[in-house]
N, C-alpha and C positions, 0 to 999 in steps of 0.2 A: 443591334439593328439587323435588319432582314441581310441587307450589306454581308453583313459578315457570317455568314450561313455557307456560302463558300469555303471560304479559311477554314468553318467549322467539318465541312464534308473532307476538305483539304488533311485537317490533320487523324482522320477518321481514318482516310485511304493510305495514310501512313501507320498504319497499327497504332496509332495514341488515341487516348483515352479524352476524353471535352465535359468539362463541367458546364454547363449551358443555364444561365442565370435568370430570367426575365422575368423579375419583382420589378422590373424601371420601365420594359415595353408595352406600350398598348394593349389590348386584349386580345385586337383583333391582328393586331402585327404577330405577338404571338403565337397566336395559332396558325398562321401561315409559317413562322418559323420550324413550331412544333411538327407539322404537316412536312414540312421541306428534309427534314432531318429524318422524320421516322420513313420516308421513302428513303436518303439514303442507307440509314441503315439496315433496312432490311435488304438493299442492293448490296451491300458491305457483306452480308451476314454476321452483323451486329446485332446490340442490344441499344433502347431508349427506356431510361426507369428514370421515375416521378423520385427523388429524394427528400423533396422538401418542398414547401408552397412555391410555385413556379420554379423550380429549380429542379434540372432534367440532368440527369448520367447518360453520352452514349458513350459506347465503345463499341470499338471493333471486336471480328471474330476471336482474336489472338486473347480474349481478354473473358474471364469467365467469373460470372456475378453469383452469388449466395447470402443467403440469406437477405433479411432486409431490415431498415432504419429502425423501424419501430421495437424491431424483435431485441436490436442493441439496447434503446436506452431504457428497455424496464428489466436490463440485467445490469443488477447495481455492480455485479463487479468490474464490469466494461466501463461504466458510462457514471460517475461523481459529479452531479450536478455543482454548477456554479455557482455562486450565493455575490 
């Protein structure tokens, strides 16, 4: 919930890392979330990356991002699909 956009800025300003989920919020709550965090992080000098359908990576500056999701799973030796 929008609620916890604090706690999420909270542990932000403590150098951790926040997996941030919103496949269960509204669309429109969402994007005020999305909105609230990518201004902190750019006040952080962090990073906000898309990982998966609503599913948002920030982290703080202390924390340096490479490569990306898609690049992992069409390297079969990283990524063995589950059957």
């Amino acid at each position: 919930s929008f609620e916890e956009t604090q706690e999420i800025a909270d542990h932000l300003r403590s150098h951790r890392s926040v997996v941030v989920n919103l496949q269960r919020v509204r669309k429109d709550q969402a994007a005020k979330i999305v909105d609230f965090l990518s201004g902190t992080v750019y006040a952080l000098n962090g990073n906000i990356v898309k990982v998966g359908p609503d599913i948002f990576l920030c982290t703080p500056d202390n924390v340096e991002l490479e490569g990306n999701i898609t690049d992992m799973l069409t390297d079969e030796s990283d990524y063995i699909p589950k059957r």
